[in-house]
Structures are given as C-alpha cells and as structure tokens.
MARTOR-316081 format. One record per residue (C-alpha): x negated, y negated, z. Coordinates in steps of 0.5 Angstrom, whole numbers, plus 500, padded with zeros to 3 digits. Layout:
<nodes>
((X, Y, Z))
...
</nodes>
This chain:
<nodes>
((510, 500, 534))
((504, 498, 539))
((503, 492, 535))
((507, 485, 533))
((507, 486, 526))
((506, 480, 521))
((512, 474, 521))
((515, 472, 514))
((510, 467, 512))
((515, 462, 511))
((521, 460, 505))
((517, 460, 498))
((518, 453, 495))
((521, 456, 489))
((526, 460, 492))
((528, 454, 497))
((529, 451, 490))
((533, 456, 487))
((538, 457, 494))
((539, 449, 493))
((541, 450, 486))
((545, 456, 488))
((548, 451, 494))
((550, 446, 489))
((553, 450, 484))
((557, 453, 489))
((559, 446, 492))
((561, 444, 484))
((565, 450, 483))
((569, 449, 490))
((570, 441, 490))
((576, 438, 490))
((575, 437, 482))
((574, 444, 479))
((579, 447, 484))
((585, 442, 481))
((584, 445, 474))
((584, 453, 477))
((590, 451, 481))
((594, 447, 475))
((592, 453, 471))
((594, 458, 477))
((601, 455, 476))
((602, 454, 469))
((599, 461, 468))
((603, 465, 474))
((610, 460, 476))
((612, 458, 470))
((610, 463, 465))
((611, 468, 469))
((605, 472, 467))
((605, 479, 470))
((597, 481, 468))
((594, 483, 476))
((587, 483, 473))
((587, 476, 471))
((591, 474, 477))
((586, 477, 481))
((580, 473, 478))
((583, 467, 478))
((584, 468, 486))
((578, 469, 487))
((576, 462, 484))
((580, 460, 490))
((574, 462, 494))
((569, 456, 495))
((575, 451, 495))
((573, 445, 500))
((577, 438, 501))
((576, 432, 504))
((583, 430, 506))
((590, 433, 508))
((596, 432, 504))
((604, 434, 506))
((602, 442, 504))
((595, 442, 508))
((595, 440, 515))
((589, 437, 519))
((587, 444, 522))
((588, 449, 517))
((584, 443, 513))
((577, 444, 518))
((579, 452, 518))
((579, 452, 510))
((571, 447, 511))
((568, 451, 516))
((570, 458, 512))
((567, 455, 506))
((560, 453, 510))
((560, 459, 514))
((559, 462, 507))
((554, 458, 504))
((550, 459, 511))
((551, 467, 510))
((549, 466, 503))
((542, 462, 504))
((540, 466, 511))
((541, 473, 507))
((537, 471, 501))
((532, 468, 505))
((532, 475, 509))
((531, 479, 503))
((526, 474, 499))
((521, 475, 505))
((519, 481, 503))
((520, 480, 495))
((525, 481, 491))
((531, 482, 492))
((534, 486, 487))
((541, 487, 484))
((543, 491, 489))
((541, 487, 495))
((544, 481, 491))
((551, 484, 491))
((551, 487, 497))
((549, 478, 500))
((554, 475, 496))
((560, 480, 497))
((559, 480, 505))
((558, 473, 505))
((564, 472, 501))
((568, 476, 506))
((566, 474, 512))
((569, 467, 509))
((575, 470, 508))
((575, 474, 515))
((574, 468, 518))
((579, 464, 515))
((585, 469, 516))
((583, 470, 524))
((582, 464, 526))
((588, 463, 522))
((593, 468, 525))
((590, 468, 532))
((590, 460, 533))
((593, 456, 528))
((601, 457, 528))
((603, 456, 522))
((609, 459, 518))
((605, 462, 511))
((609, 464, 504))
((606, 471, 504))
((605, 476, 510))
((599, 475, 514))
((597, 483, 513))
((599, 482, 506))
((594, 474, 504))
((589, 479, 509))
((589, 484, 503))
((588, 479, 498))
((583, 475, 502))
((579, 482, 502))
((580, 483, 495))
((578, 476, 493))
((572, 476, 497))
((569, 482, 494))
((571, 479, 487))
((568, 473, 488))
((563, 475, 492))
((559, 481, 486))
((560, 474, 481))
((555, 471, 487))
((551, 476, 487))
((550, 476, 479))
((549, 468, 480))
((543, 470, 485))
((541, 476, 482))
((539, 471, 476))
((537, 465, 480))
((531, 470, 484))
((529, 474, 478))
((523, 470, 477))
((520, 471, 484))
((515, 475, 485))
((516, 483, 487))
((513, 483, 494))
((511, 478, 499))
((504, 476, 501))
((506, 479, 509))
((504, 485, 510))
((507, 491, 515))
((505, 498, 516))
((510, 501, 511))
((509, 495, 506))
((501, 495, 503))
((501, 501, 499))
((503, 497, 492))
((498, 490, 493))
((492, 495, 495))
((493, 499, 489))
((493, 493, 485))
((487, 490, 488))
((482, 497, 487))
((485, 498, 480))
((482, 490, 479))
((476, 491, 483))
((477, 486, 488))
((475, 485, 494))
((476, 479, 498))
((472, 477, 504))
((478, 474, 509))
((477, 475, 516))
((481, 479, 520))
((481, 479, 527))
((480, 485, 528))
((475, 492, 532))
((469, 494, 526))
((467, 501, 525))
((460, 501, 529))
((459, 509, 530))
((458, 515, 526))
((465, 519, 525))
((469, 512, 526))
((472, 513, 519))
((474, 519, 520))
((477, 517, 526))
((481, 511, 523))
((484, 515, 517))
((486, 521, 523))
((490, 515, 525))
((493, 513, 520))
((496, 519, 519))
((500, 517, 525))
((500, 509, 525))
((503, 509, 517))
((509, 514, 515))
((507, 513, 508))
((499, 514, 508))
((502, 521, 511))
((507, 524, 507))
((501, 522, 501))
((496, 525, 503))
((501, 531, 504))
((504, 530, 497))
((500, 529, 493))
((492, 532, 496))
((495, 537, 500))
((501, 540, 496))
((498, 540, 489))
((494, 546, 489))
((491, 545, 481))
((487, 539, 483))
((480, 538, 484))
((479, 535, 491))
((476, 528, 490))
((470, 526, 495))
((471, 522, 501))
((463, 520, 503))
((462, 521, 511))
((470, 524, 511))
((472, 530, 514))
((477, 531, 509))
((480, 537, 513))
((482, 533, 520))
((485, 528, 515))
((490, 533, 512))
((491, 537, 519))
((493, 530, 523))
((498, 528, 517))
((501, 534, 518))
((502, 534, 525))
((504, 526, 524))
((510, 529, 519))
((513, 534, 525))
((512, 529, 530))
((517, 524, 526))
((521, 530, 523))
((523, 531, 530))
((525, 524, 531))
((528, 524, 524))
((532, 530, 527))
((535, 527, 533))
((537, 519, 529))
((540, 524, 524))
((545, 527, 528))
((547, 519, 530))
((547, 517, 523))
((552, 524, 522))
((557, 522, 528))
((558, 515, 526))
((559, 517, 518))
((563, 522, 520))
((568, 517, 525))
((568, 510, 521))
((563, 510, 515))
((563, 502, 515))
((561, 501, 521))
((554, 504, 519))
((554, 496, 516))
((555, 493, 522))
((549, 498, 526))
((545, 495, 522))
((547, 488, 523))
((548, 489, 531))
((541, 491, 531))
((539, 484, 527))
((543, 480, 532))
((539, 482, 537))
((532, 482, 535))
((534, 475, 531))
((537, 472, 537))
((532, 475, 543))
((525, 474, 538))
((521, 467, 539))
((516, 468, 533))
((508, 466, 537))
((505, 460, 535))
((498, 463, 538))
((493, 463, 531))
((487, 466, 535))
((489, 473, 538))
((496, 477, 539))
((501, 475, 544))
((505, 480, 548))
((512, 477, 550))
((514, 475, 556))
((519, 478, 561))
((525, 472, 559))
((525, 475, 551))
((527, 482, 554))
((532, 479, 557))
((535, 474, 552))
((534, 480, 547))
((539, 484, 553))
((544, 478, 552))
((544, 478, 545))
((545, 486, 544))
((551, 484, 551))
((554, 479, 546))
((554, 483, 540))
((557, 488, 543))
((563, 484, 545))
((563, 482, 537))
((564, 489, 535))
((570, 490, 539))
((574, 484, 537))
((571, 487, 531))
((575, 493, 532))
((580, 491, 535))
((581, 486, 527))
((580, 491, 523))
((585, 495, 527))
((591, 491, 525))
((590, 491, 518))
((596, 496, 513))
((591, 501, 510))
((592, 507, 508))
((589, 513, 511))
((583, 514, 507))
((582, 507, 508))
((583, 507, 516))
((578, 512, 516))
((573, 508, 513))
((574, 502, 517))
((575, 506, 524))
((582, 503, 525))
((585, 508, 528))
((587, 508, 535))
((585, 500, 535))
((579, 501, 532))
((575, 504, 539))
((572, 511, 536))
((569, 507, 531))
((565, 502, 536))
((563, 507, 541))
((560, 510, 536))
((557, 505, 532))
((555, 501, 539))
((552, 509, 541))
((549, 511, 535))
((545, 504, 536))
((543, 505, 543))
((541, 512, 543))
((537, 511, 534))
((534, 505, 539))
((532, 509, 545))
((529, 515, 540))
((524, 510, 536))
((522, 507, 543))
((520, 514, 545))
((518, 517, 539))
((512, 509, 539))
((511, 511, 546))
((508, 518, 544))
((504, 516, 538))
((502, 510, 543))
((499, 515, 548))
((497, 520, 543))
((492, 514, 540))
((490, 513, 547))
((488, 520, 549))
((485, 522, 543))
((483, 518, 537))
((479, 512, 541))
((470, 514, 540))
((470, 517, 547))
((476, 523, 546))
((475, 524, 539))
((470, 528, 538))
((472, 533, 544))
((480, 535, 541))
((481, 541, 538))
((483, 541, 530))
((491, 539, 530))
((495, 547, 528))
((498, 547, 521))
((503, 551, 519))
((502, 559, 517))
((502, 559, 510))
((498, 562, 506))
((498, 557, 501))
((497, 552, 506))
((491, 556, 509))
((488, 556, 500))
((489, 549, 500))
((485, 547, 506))
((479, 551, 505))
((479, 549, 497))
((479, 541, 501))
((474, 543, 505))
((469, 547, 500))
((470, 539, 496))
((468, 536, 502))
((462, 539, 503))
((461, 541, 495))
((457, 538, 489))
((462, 537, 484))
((467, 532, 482))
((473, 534, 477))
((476, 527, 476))
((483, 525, 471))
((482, 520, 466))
((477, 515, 464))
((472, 514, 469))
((468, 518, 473))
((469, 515, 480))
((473, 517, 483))
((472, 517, 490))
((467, 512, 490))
((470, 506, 490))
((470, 502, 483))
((464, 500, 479))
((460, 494, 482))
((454, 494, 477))
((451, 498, 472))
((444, 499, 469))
((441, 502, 463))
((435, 503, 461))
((431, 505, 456))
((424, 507, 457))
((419, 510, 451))
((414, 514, 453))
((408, 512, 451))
((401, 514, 453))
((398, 509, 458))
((392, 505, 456))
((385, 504, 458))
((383, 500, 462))
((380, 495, 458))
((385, 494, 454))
((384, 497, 448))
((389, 502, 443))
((385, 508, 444))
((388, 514, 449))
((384, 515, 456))
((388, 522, 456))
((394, 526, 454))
((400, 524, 457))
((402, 530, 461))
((410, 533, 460))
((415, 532, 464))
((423, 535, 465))
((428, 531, 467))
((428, 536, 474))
((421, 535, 476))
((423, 527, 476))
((429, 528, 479))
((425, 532, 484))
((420, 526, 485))
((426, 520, 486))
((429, 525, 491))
((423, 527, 496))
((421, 519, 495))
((426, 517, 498))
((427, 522, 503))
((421, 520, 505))
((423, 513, 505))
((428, 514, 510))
((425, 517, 514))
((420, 512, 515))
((425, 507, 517))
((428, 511, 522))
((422, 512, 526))
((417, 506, 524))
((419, 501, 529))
((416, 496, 524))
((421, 498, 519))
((426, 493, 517))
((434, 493, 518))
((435, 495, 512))
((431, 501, 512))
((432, 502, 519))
((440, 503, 516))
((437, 508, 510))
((436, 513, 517))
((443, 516, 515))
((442, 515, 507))
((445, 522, 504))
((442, 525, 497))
((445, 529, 493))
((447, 533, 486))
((453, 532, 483))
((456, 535, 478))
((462, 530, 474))
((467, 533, 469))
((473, 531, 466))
((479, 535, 469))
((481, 535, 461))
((476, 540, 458))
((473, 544, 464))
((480, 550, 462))
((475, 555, 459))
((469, 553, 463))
((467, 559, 468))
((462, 556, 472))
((468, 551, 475))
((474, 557, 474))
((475, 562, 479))
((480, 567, 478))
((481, 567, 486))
((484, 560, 487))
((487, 555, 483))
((484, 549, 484))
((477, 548, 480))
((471, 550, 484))
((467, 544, 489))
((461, 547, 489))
((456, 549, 484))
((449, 554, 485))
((442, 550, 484))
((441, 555, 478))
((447, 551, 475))
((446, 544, 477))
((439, 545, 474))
((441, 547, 468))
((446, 541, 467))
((441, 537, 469))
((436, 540, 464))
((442, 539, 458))
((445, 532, 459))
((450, 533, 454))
((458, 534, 452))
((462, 532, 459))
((459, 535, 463))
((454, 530, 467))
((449, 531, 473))
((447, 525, 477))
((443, 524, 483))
((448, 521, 488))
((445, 516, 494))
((450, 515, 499))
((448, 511, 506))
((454, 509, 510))
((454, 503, 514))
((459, 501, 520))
((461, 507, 522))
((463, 510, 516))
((466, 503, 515))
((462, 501, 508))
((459, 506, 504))
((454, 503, 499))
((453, 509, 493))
((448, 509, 487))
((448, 514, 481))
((442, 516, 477))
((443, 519, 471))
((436, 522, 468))
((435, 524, 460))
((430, 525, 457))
((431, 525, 449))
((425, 526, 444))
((420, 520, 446))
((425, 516, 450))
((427, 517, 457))
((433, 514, 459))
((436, 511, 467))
((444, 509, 467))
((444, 506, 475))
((452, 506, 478))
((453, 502, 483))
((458, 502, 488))
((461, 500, 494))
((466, 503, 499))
((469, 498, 503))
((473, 499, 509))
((479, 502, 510))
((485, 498, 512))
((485, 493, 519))
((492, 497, 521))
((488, 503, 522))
((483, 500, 526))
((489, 500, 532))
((485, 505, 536))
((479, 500, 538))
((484, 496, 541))
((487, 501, 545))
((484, 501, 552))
((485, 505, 558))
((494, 506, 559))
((499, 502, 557))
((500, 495, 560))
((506, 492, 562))
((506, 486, 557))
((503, 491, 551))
((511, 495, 553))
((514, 490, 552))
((511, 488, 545))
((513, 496, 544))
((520, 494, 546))
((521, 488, 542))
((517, 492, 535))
((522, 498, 536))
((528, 494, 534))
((526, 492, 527))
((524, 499, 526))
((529, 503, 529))
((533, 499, 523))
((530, 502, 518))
((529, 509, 521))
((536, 509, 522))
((538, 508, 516))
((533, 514, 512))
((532, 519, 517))
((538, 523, 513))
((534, 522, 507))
((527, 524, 510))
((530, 531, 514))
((533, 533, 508))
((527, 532, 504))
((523, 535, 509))
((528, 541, 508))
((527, 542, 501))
((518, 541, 502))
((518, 548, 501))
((522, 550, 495))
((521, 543, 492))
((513, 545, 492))
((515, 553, 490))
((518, 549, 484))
((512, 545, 483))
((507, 550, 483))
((511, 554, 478))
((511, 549, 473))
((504, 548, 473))
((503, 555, 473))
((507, 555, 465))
((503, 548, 464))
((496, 551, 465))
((498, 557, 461))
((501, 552, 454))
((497, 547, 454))
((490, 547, 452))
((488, 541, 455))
((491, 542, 463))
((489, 536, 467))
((485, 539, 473))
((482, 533, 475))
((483, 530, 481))
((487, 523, 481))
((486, 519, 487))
((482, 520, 494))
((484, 520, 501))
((478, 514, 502))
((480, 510, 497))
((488, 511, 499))
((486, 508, 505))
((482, 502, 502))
((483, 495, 505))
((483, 489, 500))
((479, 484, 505))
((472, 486, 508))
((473, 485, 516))
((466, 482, 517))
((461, 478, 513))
((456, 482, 514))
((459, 488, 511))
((458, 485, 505))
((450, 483, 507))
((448, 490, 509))
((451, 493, 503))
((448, 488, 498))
((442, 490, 502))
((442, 497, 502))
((443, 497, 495))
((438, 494, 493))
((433, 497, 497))
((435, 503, 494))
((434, 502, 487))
((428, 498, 489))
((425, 504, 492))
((428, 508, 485))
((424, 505, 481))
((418, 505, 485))
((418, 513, 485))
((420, 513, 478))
((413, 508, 476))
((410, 512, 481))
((411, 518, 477))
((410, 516, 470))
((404, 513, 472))
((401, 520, 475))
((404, 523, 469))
((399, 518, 465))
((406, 515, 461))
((405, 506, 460))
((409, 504, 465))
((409, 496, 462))
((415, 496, 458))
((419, 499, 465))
((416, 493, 470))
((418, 488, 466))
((426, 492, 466))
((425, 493, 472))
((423, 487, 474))
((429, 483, 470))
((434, 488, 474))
((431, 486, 481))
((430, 479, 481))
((435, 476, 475))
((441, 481, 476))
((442, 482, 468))
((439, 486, 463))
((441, 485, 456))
((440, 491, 451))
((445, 489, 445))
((452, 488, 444))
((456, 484, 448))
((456, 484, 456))
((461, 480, 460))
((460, 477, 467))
((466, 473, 470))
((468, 468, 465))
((462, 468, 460))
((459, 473, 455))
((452, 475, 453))
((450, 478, 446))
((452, 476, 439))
((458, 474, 437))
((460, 474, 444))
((467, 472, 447))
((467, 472, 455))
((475, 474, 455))
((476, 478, 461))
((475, 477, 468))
((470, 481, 473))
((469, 481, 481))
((464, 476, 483))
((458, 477, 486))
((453, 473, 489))
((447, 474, 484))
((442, 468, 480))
((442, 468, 473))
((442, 473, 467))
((436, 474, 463))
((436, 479, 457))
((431, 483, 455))
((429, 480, 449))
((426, 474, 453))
((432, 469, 451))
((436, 466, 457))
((442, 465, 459))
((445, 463, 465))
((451, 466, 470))
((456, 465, 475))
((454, 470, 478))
((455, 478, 477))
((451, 484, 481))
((451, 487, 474))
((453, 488, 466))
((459, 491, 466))
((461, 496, 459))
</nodes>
C-alpha cells in the first residue's frame, strides 16, 4: 500500500533441487533417444496398423511435446530445427519461473501446478505454430489451423501430466514461506502464540510509547489488513452467543467500529473492480489470464529489488518510467495476441471464450481497459486509506475523531454494548481448556502452599505467644490489593523510585471472575434474558461470594495488569487465594502480552503529506495488489451481500444449539489483542521491562501476604523460604514432574516436551535437593 512489502527471500536450495530433477527428466523424455521409441511406435501403431483409437492417438502426440534434437535430416530443415529447440527451452524456462513464483509464497498446490504445467506447455506449442506460420515457409502435411488445434490439445495433455509430475516434486515443501506480506501472517502468527513462542528479532520499526497507541495501532489495522477486519467482523462482532474476551489497555469498541468502516470502504472498491471483472468475462473470459499475467509483465519488468538493508527505500523516477515501457510492450503483446487467437477455426462457444471475434479487438480493449481502470482503482483506494492514517491515526489526531458510524442494526447496536460491557467488565467466559484468553499464553506458574501455624515465641520455644486471629480469603485479597495501590502510587510520585515502580504508576488491579463457557447454561448469575451473550460484568456481592467458595468452575483471581510501551507490552499476573482447613493456598499466573504486529505500527512512519518519492512507492506496490483485488472483488461483494442473511442463518442455528444441547459453548474463543499478536519483540527492552515488572509485582505480592499473616500471628517460616525459592532461584518444586525447556525435575522424570525459554538461573525444589536449569521463569504443569 503505503509500504514496499517484503521481497521473495530468495529459491530454496530444496526446491532448486526439485526444478532441476524436474528439468532433467524432461530433457530425458524429449532427447533424441526417447523420442525415436515414441515415433517408431507412433507409426507402427498409426501407419501400419491403422489403429483408429483418438484417445490413444492423443496421448502419444503429446509425448511429442519436450522432443529436442541436435542435428537436421532430409525431413527437418535447420530453421524449423532452431524453432523446434527454442520452443522446447521456452518451455523449461515457463516452467522454472512459474514454480519459483509460486514456491515463493509456499506450496504450490495441485491446482497451481496444473495451471504452470499446461500454460508452460501451450506457450511452447503457440510459440512453435506462430513462428511457424508467420516466418518459416515451409509446406506441412496438414493445415496449419488443423496442426494449431492439435498443438493445443497436445500442450494441454501434456502439460496436466507436467503438473502432477511437479505437484509430486513440491509436495515435501513447506506450506508457506518465511516472507511475509500484509495479507499473508495470519497462519505463522497463530502457530507461534499457540506454541508460546516469541522471538526477539529486530525489526526496524516505531514502538508504541503513549498510553492509547495499542488501541490506536489495532484501529489501524482495521485498514492496513484486509483479513485483521473481516475477522474482527466475523468472528467477534457477528457472533452474538459468545462471551466477549478481554483486551487489557483496549478499546474494544473503536476497534469493531474502524473494521466496520475498513469493510465499506473496500466494499466500495471492490464495487467499482467487480464491474471490470464482469466486462471482461462477459466479452472474452480467457482474457481475464492474461490481465493477469500483463500485470505481472509489468511490475516484473519495471521492479529493481533495494539492495538497502538498513532502512526502506522509495524508488526513483526512471522505475516509473521503465514499469511504463513494460506495461507499452505489453500492450503490444496483447494485440498480436488478439490478432493470433483470432485466425484460429473455433467454434462460436469457443470463439467467445478466446475473444476471437472481430480480430480479437473487443476482447483487448477490454482486457488492456479493465486492467488500466482495476489499476487505477486500488491507487485511489491506497491513496484514501494513505490520507486517512495521515489525518486520523497519528498520536496527535487520534484522540480528538470522533467514533467512526456503524450500520443501523438492531443486532449490531446489542453487540456493541455487549463488547463494550466486556471490555469494562470482570468476567471472562473463555471456550476450551485454558482460562486465558486474552492474556497471552502462560509464561510462569507458581503454587504454594502455606500451613497456617501459630507463630513462635521469640525465644524460640514451641509454646504459643497467642491465638492466631482468623482470616477470609476476602480480607487477604483486600490486603494484596490496598498494598500494592499503595505501591503504585508511591513510584509515581516518589521521585527516588525506581524505573520499575516509576511504570507500576499505570498498574491496573482488578476482580476477575474465570468460568468456562461450557457449564455456565443454567447459571443466572452470567445469563440474562435480555442478551444472548453471557454477562462481562458481575456485582461485588457475587464476585466476593465466588471468592469465599473457591470451587467447581467457576474462579476469582485478583488480576494485576501494567501496560508498558503505550500498551504495546503488557505483563499480567493472576492470584488465586484459597484457604482449605489449615492451609492456605496461592496459585501465581503469569503472563506477558507482547506487541502487536510491525505492520501495524505504519502510522508512526506517516509524517505530515504524502512525499513525492513515498507516491512513487505507493504506484509501484499498487501493481501486485490490483492482481489480486482484481481477481477476488466478485467473491468479496458477493459475500458481502449475503453478510446479513449469512449471520440471520447463523444466529438461528445457534439459537436450536442453545436450546438441544445442554453443554452450549458460551465461551469466548480468541481475543482481538492476541489476533493481532506479533511473533517477534520489536525492541530488546521490551523484553527487560516486562521481566521487571513482573517480578516487582510478585515481590511486592509476597511482602503484603508475610505482612498480613505476620499481623494475623500466623509463622510465616515455611512461606519465606517458598517465596524466597521463587524469587531468586526461578523454581519451586512441590511433587510430581515439572518440565523445563529440554530437562525435567521430580521422580521418574522425562523431560519430553519443549517450552519457551527464559532467561532464569537455576532450579531448586523445595525439598532442598538441587537441580539445575537452562533456563525457565517458571514450572509449567
């Protein structure tokens, strides 16, 4: 769009490989030696036995295909020799290019693969049969527009053999590239947050700095990728039985709006390619191929790859004015196009297909119109969305637009406020196994366990200075809460406070309320007869009484969130306080959500208008996407269309779920913060600070818990020497078997699972045996 997308990294040494045994066997099968065994059977099968079997017939001429020689005889001259060579070559080259194209952005496919090897194979075939008839004057034993049907049939025989032959050489690669564009991140993003891996790679890019960028940068996203919009769209907003998950320091609510309004602004675009698409398949459907591969002629030939490695590079004047040759000489190539597919004999059904009817001229203009106008069309519809970023989305403006407008639909309206009442809500409903959605996955666990003994006296004696005083699990949740406040607000406005406590200033506490989707259907304290979506918020009375009964599915955790880096970074830890007869339980979660994804940041690059070298970067990034927008507006406007009834038919289906299943999944499934999630940290310290940060909160956790039970005359000996285990060796091991990056702790342990590292030193169990660790912020169960 506004940015020079990621370059093809480059052939694959697998692939390159794979092309050159595809190569080879090709220049096997059509050497002089194999072709003299398919033409001796050739005529023993067809001029001396006078076999009448077409289909056979057919098959053999195709295996006439990739036939090469060296050497002229009596029946070959030298020129038809060169043409005969340059076609089988052409060939090859078609065939490497193509799959290399494809290759770039993962596996090609069968389809693709059958699509490369039949037009590889009738290129060659066209090639030969033009060059041919237009400069060779040679006397052949058939017509010439009879050997052109022929060649065509032949090339599209052999050419699906080709692409089954290549299908099977590509199989083994992987499904998607390394190089990622706008469009094309969706699938290694999910692999990475479901395998809880995050890399520190560096990216060259603006950080988030001020409170509200996050929001900002996912309101961005709405119009920088297409996808990020139709999910948020999809699978939040027009799913009105789900819970909502919580975004920590985002506005859900702008977030839905923006998409929304991305999504009509594109609709609108895909309106006006649609009726370009419709002119062209209605005047010659074929010629919608070669829209395609004019537009790849032309960024192909006007394009010189940067070979800056530091910074981005907008490009110069003279690629403008070689891309405008290129698209000249393509332009040229489509009217000898026309005028070749117009001499061929083909029926009426197949004359349209082609556009060969009245020399094939409709059928150009259309094609060379339809491109011109699709091209024009995305270049205005980047410009807007470049324009609207500029003015809207940069610190300065944001804050001060008004909330974009939404449709006028009932539903829609319920929807919001149910999104909204999440976002401001305690409550999280979550679908499946684990409770965190929202939150990024688990980066460290801790439970303890700490028996509630009276203290001792001061000489050290067993006798009992006094009666411990009884607590509730309310009045110690109270306690953590008020300390840390207090905390808080110390670092902001001591001015001898750390860096770390200075960041705890903007340190978010809160109640929240964990149930699974699955068993909340007859629960009235989350459903409501007014909305179909379980409730986000529930009143103190509730959350205290779910705190007081820390059983069955339903859990409270005193949730501490403290965004960093505008939002960017936002460490989280959980605690959950039980108390079961003499025994007082903590189970610590921690998390850390990282940033969103770099091309999301693009606005903090955006900086006053539009420079003349950044519209020349737009014009040139235009070409590969008015391809692709091109070829799927029809199939976006249509469903579009259909959004209404599509989500009617939706709703009542899961209005007859609700109503037939007694475990109905209420849950929510994935949340908008972590749709956007990147896979790399963008700055080093980003990793420091949240490490920081969760360590002075736990810190400052277990100095308000010693503080209470110390007041509370509870022996506080066996919860220091825990808490002490956690803090400075990073591992606390309490039975059973707990797995850290490649080595395991407990009896009969087996370290057979593979776990995000951390930096840490090394673990020790509670039992007072040591053992050592790569490296882990926590046990993981």
């Amino acid at each position: 769009m506004f940015l020079s997308r990621p370059s093809a990294s480059g052939t694959r040494p697998a692939l390159r490989v794979r092309l050159a045994l595809l190569v080879l066997l090709l220049v096997v099968a059509g050497s002089p030696w194999a072709q003299r065994s398919v033409s001796d059977y050739y005529e023993q099968k067809f001029f001396i036995e006078r076999a009448d079997d077409e289909t056979l017939r057919w098959f053999v001429e195709a295996a006439f295909t990739p036939g090469w020689d060296i050497s002229s005889d009596r029946y070959v001259s030298t020129s038809s020799l060169v043409v005969n060579d340059l076609s089988v070559l052409v060939l090859l080259v078609v065939l490497v290019l193509l799959t290399s194209r494809l290759s770039a952005r993962g596996r090609p496919g069968l389809l693709r693969c059958l699509a490369v090897g039949v037009l590889a194979a009738v290129l060659a075939n066209l090639l030969w049969w033009s060059l041919h008839k237009f400069f060779l004057d040679e006397v052949f034993w058939a017509p010439f527009d009879s050997l052109l049907t022929n060649l065509l049939r032949s090339g599209l025989i052999f050419g699906l053999a080709v692409g089954v032959l290549l299908a099977f050489l590509t199989a083994g690669l992987p499904a998607r590239s390394a190089t990622r564009s706008f469009g094309a991140v969706a699938a290694p993003l999910r692999r990475r947050k479901e395998g809880g891996l995050m890399t520190t790679a560096p990216v060259h890019m603006p950080v988030g700095s001020t409170p509200g960028d996050v929001t900002r940068y996912l309101c961005a996203a709405a119009y920088v990728d297409e996808g990020f919009a139709d999910r948020v769209v999809d699978e939040v907003l027009a799913d009105e039985a789900s819970a909502v998950a919580p975004s920590p320091d985002v506005d859900l609510v702008a977030v839905v709006r923006h998409s929304l309004t991305a999504q009509e602004i594109r609709y609108q675009r895909d309106l006006r390619l649609t009726a370009a698409f419709a002119v062209v398949a209605l005047l010659a459907p074929l010629w919608l191929l070669f829209s395609m591969m004019f537009l790849g002629i032309t960024l192909r030939a006007g394009s010189r790859p940067s070979l800056a490695t530091r910074g981005h590079r907008h490009p110069e004047s003279k690629v403008l004015v070689g891309t405008g040759l290129a698209a000249g000489l393509a332009v040229l190539l489509a009217f000898y196009l026309g005028a070749l597919v117009s001499s061929l004999p083909a029926p009426g059904f197949v004359s349209w297909l082609l556009g060969a009817y009245l020399n094939g001229v409709p059928a150009v203009l259309a094609s060379l119109g339809a491109v011109a106008f699709a091209y024009v069309t995305v270049v205005r519809h980047d410009l807007d969305i470049d324009r609207l970023l500029r003015t809207t989305m940069t610190r300065e403006t944001f804050a001060r637009q008004p909330r974009p407008t939404v449709p006028k639909r009932k539903w829609i309206a319920e929807r919001l406020a149910a999104i909204k009442e999440a976002r401001d809500g305690n409550v999280t409903v979550y679908s499946g196994y684990t409770p965190w959605v929202g939150y990024s996955a688990t980066s460290s666990q801790w439970p303890l366990t700490v028996p509630l003994l009276p203290a001792d006296d001061p000489m050290g004696m067993r006798q009992r200075a006094a009666e411990p005083r009884p607590f509730t699990v309310t009045e110690l949740v109270g306690h953590v809460r008020d300390q840390l406040h207090a905390v808080a607000a110390r670092g902001a406005t001591d001015e001898a406070a750390t860096a770390a406590e200075e960041a705890l200033g903007s340190l978010v506490i809160e109640d929240r309320v964990f149930a699974s989707g699955t068993t909340i259907g007859d629960d009235d304290r989350f459903m409501r007869s007014t909305s179909l979506a379980p409730a986000g918020r529930l009143s103190a009375e509730a959350v205290e009484q779910i705190m007081r009964r820390p059983t069955g599915a339903v859990r409270h955790h005193l949730a501490i969130h403290v965004p960093l880096w505008g939002g960017d970074v936002v460490p989280s830890v959980f605690l959950h306080f039980s108390t079961v007869g003499r025994t007082l339980h903590l189970d610590i979660s921690n998390h850390v959500l990282g940033p969103v994804q770099a091309a999301y940041h693009v606005v903090d690059r955006l900086r006053g208008s539009l420079t003349p070298e950044a519209k020349r970067g737009l014009l040139m990034n235009a070409l590969p996407g008015t391809g692709r927008a091109f070829l799927s507006a029809p199939f976006r406007v249509w469903r579009h269309a259909l959004f209404e009834r599509r989500h009617q038919r939706r709703m009542t289906d899961e209005l007859q779920a609700m109503e037939q299943d007694p475990v109905y999944d209420y849950g929510a499934r994935l949340s908008i913060r972590e749709m956007a999630l990147s896979p790399d940290y963008h700055n080093y310290f980003q990793v420091v600070d949240a490490d920081r940060i969760t360590s002075l909160v736990q810190r400052h956790t277990f100095a308000a818990i010693r503080e209470f039970l110390d007041s509370h005359g509870y022996d506080t000996t066996d919860f220091r020497a825990q808490q002490q285990t956690i803090l400075n060796q990073g591992l606390i091991q309490q039975g059973g078997t707990s797995i850290i990056g490649n080595q395991a702790i407990g009896t009969g342990a087996n370290a057979t699972q593979n776990v995000p590292q951390q930096s840490g030193p090394a673990a020790l169990s509670a039992t007072g045996g040591s053992g050592s660790s790569g490296g882990s912020g926590g046990s993981n169960k």
